[in-house]
C-alpha positions as CSV (number, residue, x, y, z in Angstrom):
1,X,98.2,46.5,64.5
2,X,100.2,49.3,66.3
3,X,102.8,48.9,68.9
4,X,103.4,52.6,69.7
5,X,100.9,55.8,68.7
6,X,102.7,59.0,69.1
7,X,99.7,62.0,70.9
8,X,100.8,65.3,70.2
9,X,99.2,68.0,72.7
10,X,99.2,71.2,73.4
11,X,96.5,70.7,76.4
12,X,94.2,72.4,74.6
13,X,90.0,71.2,74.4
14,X,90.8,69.8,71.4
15,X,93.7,68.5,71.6
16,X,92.1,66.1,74.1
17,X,89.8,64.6,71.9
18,X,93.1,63.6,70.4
19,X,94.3,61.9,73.6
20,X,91.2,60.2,74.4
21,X,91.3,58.6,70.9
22,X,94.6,57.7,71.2
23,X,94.5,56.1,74.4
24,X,91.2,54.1,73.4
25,X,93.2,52.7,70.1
26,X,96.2,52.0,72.1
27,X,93.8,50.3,75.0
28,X,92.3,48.2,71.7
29,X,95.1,47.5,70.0
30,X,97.6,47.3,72.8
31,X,99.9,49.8,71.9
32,X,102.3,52.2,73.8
33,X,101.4,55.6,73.6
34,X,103.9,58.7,73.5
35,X,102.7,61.6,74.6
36,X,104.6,64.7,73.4
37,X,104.5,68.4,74.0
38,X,106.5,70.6,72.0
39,X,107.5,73.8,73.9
40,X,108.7,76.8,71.8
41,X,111.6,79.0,73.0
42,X,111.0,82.4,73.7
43,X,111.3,85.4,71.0
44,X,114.5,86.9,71.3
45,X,113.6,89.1,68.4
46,X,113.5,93.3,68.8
47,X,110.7,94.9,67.3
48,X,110.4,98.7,67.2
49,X,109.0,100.1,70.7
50,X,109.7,96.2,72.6
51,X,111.4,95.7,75.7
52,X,114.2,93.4,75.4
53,X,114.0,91.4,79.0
54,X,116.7,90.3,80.6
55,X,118.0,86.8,79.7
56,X,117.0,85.7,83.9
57,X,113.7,86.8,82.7
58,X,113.8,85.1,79.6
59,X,114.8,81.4,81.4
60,X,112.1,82.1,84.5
61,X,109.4,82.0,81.1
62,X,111.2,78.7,79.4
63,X,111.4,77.2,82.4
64,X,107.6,78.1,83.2
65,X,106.6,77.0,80.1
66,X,108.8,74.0,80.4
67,X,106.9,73.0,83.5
68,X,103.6,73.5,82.1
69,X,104.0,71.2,79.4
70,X,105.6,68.2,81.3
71,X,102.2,68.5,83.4
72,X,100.5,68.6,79.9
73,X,102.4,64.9,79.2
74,X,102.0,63.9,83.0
75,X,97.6,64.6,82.6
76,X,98.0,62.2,78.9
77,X,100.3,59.2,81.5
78,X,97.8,59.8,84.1
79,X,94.8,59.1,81.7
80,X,96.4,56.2,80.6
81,X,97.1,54.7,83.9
82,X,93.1,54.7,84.0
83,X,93.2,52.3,80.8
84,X,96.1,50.5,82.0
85,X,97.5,51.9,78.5
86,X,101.9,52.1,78.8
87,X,102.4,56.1,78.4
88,X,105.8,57.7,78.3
89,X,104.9,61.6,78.3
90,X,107.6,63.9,77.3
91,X,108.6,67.2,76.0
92,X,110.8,69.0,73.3
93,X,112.1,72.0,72.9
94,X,111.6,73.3,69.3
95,X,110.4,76.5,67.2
96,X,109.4,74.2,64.3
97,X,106.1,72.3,66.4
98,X,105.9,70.1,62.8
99,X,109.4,69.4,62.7
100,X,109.7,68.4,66.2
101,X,106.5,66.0,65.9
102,X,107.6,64.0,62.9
103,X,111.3,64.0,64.6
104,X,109.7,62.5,67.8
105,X,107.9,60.2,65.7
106,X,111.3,59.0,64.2
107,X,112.7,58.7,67.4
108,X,110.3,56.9,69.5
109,X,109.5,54.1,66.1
110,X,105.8,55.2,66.5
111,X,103.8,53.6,63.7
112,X,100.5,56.2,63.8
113,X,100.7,60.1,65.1
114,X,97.7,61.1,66.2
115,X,97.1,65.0,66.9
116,X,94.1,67.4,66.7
117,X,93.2,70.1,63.6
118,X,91.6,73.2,64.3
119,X,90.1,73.1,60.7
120,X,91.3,76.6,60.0
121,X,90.5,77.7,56.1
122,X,91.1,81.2,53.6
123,X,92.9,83.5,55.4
124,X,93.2,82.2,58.9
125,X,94.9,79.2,58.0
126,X,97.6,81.4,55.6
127,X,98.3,83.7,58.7
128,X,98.2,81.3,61.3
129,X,99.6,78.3,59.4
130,X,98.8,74.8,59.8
131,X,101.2,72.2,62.3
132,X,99.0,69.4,61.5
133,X,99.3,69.9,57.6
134,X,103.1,70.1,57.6
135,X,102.8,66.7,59.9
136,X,100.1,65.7,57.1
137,X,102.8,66.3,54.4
138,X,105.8,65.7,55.3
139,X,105.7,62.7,57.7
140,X,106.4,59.0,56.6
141,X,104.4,57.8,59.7
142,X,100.4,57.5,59.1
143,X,98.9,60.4,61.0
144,X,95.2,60.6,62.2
145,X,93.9,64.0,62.4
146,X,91.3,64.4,64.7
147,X,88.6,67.8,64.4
């Protein structure tokens, strides 16, 4: 049924839930899975009163952060080894987390993305937006959103 399931996580509690239902469809079905972390950049804008840091500053935070998501992807392989499930776990680099999903998607020929949905409604979801329902609307790849 599917050959390769795309996880996005952001290592989050519920995010998990995500992974573990990825893994057991992949374990079922035997599919690859993809395990993908998007890392944003740092803001480089100025906002009245901020402190600008330095750009050494700057890169000791990406690189952090770049760190902490490849050990994100590395927990998702690890899981999988458990289930004898294929996992490649990787990172990107992008502002736009919806974007860079459905791109990954493209990229690694996934045929479901699975991800997590913090079931935000009214204003919360306006001010804090929704990654999973740009995914949900914009991608050509089936996508199961787990809550």
């Amino acid at each position: 049924m599917y050959k390769r399931i795309l996880v996005a996580t952001d290592g989050s509690k519920l995010s998990h839930t995500a992974v573990e239902h990825a893994l057991k469809l992949a374990d079922a079905t035997g599919a690859e899975v993809v395990a993908l972390k998007v890392v944003p950049r740092y803001p480089q804008t100025y906002f009245e009163g901020g402190v600008a840091l330095a750009n050494e500053e700057v890169k000791r935070i990406e690189k952090q952060w770049q760190e902490e998501a490849q050990a994100v992807v590395n927990g998702v392989k690890a899981e999988g080894q458990k289930l004898e499930v294929k996992v490649k776990a990787t990172t990107v680099k992008s502002d736009l987390i919806a974007e860079a999903i459905i791109a990954a998607g493209k990229r690694h020929k996934a045929d479901l993305i699975v991800m997590a949905s913090h079931g935000r409604r009214g204003l919360k979801r306006l001010l804090l937006g929704s990654e999973t329902q740009q995914v949900l609307t914009h991608s050509h790849i089936p996508v199961l959103v787990l809550r």
